[in-house]
C-alpha positions as a Markdown table, in Angstrom:
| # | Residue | x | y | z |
|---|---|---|---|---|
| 1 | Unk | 27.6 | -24.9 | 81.4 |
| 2 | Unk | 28.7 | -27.2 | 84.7 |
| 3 | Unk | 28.6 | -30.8 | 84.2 |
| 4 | Unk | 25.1 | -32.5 | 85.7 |
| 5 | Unk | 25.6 | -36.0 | 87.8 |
| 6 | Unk | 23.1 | -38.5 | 89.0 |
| 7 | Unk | 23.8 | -40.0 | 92.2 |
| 8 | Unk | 21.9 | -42.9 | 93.2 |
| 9 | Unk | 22.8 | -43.9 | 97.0 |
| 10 | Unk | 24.0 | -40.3 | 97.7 |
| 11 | Unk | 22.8 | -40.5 | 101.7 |
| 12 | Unk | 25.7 | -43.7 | 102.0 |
| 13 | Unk | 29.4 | -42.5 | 102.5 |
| 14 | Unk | 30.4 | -43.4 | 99.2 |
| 15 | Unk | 27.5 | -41.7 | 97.3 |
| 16 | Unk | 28.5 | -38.7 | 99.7 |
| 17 | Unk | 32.2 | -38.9 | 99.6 |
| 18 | Unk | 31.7 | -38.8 | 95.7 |
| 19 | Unk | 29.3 | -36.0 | 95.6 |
| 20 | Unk | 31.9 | -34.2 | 97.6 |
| 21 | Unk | 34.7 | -34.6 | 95.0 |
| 22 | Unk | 32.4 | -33.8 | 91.9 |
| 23 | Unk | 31.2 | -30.2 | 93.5 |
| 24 | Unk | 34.8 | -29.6 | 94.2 |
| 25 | Unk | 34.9 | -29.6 | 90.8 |
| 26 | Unk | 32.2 | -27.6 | 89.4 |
| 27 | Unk | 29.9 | -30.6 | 88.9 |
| 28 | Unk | 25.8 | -29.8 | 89.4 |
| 29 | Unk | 24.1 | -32.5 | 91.3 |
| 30 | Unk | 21.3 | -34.9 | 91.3 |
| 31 | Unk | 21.3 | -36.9 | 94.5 |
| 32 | Unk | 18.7 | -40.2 | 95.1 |
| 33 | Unk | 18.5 | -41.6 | 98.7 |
| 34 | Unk | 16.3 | -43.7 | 101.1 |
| 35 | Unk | 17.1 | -41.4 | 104.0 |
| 36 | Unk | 15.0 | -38.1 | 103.7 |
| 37 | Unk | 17.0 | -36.4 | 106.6 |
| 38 | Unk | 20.7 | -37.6 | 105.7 |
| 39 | Unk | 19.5 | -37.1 | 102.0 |
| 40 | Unk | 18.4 | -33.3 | 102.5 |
| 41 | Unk | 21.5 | -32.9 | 105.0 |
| 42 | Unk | 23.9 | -33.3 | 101.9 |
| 43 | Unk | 21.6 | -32.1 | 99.6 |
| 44 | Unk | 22.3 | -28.8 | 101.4 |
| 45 | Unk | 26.0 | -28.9 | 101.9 |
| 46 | Unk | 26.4 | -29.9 | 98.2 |
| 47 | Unk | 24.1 | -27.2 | 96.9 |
| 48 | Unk | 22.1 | -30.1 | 94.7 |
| 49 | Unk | 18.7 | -30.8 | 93.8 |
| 50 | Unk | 17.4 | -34.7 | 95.3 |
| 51 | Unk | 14.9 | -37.4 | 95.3 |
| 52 | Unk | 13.9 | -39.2 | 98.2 |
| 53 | Unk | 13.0 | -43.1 | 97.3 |
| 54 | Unk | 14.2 | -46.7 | 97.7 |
| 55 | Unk | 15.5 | -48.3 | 94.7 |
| 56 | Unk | 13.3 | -51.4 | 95.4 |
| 57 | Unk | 9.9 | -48.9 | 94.5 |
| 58 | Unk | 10.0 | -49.6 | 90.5 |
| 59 | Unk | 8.2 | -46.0 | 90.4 |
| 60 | Unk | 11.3 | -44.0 | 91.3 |
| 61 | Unk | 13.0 | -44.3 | 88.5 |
| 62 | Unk | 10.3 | -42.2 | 86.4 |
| 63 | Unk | 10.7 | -39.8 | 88.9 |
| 64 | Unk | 14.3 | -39.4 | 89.2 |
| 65 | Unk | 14.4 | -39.4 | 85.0 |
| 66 | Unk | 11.8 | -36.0 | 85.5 |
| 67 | Unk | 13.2 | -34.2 | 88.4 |
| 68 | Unk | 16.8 | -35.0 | 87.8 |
| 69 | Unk | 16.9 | -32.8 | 84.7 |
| 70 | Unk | 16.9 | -32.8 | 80.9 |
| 71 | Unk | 20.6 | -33.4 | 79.9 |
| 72 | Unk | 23.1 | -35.6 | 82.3 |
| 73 | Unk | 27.1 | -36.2 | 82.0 |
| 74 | Unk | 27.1 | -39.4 | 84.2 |
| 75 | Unk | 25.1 | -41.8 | 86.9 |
| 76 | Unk | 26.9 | -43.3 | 89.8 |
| 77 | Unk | 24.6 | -46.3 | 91.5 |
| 78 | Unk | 26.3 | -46.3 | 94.7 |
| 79 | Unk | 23.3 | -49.3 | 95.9 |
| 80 | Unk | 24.1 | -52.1 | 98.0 |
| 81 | Unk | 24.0 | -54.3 | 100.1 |
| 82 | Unk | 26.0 | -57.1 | 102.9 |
| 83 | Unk | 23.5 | -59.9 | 103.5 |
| 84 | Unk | 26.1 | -62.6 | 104.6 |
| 85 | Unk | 24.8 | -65.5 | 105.7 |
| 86 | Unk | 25.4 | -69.7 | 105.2 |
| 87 | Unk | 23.4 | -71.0 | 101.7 |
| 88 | Unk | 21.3 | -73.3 | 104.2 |
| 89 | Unk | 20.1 | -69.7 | 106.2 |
| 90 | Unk | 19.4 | -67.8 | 102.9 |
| 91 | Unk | 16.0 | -67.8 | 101.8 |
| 92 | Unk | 14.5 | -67.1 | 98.5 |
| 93 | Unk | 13.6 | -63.7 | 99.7 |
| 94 | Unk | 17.0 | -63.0 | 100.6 |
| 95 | Unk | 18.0 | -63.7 | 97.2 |
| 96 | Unk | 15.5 | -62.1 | 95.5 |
| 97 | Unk | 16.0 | -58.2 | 97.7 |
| 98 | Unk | 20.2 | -58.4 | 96.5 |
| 99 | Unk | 19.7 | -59.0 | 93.4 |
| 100 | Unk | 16.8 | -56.1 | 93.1 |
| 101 | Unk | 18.7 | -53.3 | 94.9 |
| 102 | Unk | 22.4 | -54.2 | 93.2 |
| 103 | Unk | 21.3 | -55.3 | 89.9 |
| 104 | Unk | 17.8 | -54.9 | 89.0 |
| 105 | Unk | 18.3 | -51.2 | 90.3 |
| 106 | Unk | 21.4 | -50.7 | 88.6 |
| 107 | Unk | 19.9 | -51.5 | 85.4 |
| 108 | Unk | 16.8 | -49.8 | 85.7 |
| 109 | Unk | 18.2 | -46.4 | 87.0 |
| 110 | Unk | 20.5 | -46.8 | 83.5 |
| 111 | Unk | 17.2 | -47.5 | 81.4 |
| 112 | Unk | 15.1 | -44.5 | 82.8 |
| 113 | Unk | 18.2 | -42.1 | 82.8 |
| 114 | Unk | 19.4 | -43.6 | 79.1 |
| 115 | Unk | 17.6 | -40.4 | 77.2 |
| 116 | Unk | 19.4 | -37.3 | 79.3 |
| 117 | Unk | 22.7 | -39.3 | 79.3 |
| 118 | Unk | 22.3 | -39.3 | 75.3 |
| 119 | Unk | 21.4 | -36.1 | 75.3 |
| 120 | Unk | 24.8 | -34.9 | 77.2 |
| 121 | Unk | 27.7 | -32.8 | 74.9 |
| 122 | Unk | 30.3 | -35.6 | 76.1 |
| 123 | Unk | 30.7 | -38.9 | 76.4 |
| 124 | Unk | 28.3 | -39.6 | 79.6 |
| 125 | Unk | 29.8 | -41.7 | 82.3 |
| 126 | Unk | 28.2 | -44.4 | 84.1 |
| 127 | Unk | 29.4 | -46.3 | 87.4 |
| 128 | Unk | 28.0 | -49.4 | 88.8 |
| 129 | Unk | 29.5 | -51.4 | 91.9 |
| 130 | Unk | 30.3 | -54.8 | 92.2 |
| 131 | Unk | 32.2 | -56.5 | 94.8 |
| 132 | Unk | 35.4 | -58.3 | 95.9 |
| 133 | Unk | 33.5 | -61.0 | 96.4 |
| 134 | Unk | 33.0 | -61.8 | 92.6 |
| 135 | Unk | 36.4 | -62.0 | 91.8 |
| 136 | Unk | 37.8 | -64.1 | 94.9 |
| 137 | Unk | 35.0 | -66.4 | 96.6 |
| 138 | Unk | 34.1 | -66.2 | 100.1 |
| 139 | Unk | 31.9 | -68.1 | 102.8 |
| 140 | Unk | 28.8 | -66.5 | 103.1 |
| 141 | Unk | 28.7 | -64.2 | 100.2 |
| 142 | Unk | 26.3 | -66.6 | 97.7 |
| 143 | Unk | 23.5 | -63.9 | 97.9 |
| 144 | Unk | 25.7 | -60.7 | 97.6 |
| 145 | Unk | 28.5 | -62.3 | 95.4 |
| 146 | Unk | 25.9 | -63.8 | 93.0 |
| 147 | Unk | 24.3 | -60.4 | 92.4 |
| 148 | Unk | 27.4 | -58.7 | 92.3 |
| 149 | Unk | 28.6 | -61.0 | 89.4 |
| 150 | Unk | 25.0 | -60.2 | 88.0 |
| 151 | Unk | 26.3 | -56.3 | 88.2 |
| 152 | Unk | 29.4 | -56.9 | 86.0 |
| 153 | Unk | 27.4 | -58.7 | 83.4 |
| 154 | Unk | 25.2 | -55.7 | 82.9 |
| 155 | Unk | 28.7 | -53.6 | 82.7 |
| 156 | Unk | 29.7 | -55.2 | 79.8 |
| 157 | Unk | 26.5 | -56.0 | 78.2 |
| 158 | Unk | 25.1 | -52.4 | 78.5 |
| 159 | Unk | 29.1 | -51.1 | 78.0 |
| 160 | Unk | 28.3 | -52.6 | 74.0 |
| 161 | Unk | 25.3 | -51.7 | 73.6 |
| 162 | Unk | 25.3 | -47.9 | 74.6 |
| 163 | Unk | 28.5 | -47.5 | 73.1 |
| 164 | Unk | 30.4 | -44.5 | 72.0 |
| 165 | Unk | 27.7 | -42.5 | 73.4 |
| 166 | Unk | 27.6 | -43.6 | 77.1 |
| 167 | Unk | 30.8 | -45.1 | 78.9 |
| 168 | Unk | 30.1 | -47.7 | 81.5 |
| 169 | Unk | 31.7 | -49.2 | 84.1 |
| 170 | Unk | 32.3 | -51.0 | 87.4 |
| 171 | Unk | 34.4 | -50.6 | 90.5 |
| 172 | Unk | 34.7 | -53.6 | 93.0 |
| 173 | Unk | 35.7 | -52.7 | 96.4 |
| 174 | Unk | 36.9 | -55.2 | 99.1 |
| 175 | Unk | 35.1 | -53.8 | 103.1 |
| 176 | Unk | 35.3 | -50.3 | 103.4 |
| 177 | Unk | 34.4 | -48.6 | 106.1 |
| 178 | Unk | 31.0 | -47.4 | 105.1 |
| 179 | Unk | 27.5 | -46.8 | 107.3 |
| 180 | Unk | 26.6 | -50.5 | 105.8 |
| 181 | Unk | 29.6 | -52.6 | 107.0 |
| 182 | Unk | 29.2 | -51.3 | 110.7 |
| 183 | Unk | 27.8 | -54.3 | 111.7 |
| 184 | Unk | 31.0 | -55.9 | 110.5 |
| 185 | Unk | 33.3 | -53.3 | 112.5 |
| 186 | Unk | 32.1 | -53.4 | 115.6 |
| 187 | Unk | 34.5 | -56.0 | 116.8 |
| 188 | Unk | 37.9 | -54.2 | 117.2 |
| 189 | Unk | 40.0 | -57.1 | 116.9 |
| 190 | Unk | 37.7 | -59.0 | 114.0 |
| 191 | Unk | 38.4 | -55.4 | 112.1 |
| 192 | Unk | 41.7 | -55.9 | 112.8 |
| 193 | Unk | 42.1 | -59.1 | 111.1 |
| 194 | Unk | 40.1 | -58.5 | 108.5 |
| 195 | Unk | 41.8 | -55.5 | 107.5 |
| 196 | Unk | 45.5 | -57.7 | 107.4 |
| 197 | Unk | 44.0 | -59.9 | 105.1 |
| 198 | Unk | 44.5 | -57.1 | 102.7 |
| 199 | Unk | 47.9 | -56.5 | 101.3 |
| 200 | Unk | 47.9 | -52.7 | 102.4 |
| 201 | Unk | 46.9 | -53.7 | 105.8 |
| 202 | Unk | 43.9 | -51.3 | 105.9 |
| 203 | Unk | 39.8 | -51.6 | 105.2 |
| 204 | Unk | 39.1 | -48.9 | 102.6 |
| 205 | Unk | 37.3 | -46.0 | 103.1 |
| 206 | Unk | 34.9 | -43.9 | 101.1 |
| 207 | Unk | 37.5 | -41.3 | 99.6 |
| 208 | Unk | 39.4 | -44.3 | 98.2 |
| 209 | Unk | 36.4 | -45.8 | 96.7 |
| 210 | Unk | 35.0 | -41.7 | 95.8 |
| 211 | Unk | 38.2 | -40.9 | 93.8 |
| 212 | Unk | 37.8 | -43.5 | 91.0 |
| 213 | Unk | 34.4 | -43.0 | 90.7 |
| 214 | Unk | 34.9 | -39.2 | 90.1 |
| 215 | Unk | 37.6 | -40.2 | 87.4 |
| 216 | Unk | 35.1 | -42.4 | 85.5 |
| 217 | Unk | 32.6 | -40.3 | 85.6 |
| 218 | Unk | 34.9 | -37.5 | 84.2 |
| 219 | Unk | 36.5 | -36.6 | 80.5 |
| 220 | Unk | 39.7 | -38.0 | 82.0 |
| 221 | Unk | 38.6 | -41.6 | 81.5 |
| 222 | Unk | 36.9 | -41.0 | 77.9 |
| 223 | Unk | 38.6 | -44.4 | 76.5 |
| 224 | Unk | 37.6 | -46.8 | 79.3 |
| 225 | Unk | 34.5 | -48.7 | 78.7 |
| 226 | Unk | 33.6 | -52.1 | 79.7 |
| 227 | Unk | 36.1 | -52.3 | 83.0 |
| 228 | Unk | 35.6 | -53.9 | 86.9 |
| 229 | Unk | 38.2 | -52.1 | 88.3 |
| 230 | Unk | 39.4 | -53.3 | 91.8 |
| 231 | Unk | 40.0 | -50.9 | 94.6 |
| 232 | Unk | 40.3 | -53.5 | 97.5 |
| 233 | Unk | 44.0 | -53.0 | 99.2 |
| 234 | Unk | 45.3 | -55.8 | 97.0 |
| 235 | Unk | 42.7 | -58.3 | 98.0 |
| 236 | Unk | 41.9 | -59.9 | 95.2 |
| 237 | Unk | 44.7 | -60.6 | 94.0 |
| 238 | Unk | 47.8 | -60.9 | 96.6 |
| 239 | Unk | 48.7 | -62.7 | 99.4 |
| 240 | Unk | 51.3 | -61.3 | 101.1 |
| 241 | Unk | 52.2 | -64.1 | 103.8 |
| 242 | Unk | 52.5 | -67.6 | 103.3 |
């Protein structure tokens, strides 16, 4: 019997680019998106069943646990979101949507899946995203980084809990060129900059970001629980000029 995936954010090119990889494989599909026409677009070209809902409507997740089927292998939340802005221009409502749709939704797409990823013949895989941001501070980021770090709490707080049965984990990218950041992009030469801040010299893109994610959803990465793994050109880490 193929492998059965849950993913949340599947209409977003990383949700996408990782549904991709997965079908290559042989892996059946759940896909959860905000955008009925993009979401039904892939739905199609991945051969997978869907549900249309955004992750801020506390009723979806019910809906996804009964339509997504009875046994699941792994859940990838590819959520997020890039709300940049100074601490005096954020408001409490701000504050309040990031941390919903990156943490809040995180955590409650784990609880109302939690019974079919038990009921999986494997270890189950789950995949959360945090951010660059956590790990290396930067201006404006208050809202997202703070419920990014909020993400990688629940990592390892739900990677003991559910443990040896479900496997959970986190990836952080640094700006990847994704539907979301194209606000961010539009300016050549601001892109340009940004991206040689980065000690590879490029932004990411979805397949770099969709290639871990496959792996840790996967039997390949059956001992690694409990991680925030960086895939961010070096960002968080190096500096490369002086």
């Amino acid at each position: 019997m193929a492998a059965k995936i849950l993913i949340y954010g599947s209409s977003g090119g990383i949700g996408s680019a990782v549904g991709r990889l997965l079908r290559e494989q042989g892996v059946d599909l759940h896909l959860v998106g905000r955008n009925a026409e993009r979401l039904a677009t892939v739905a199609a070209e991945l051969q997978a069943t869907y549900t249309v809902g955004d992750v801020t409507d506390s009723n979806l997740f019910a809906q996804v646990s009964q339509e997504a089927g009875n046994a699941l292998d792994g859940l990838i939340y590819a959520v997020g979101t890039i709300n940049l802005r100074s601490l005096a221009r954020l408001t409490e409502a701000d504050f309040l949507y990031d941390w919903r749709v990156n943490a809040l939704g995180a955590a409650l797409a784990v609880q109302a899946a939690l019974p079919a990823l038990k009921r999986s013949s494997r270890t189950a895989g789950v995949v959360l995203f945090s951010s660059v941001a956590v790990r290396q501070g930067f201006s404006m980021h208050a809202s997202v980084g703070m419920a990014k770090g909020a993400v990688e709490g629940l990592v390892l707080s739900l990677a003991a809990e559910l443990a040896p049965k479900v496997r959970v984990n986190a990836i952080a990218p640094s700006l990847t060129r994704t539907r979301l950041a194209e606000s961010l992009l539009a300016n050549e030469q601001m892109t340009a900059a940004i991206a040689g801040m980065h000690a590879l010299q490029r932004l990411g893109t979805p397949q770099d970001i969709a290639a871990l994610a496959t792996f840790l959803v996967t039997p390949q990465s059956d001992w690694i629980t409990g991680q925030v793994i960086g895939v961010d050109g070096g960002r968080s880490t190096l500096r490369t000029k002086s």
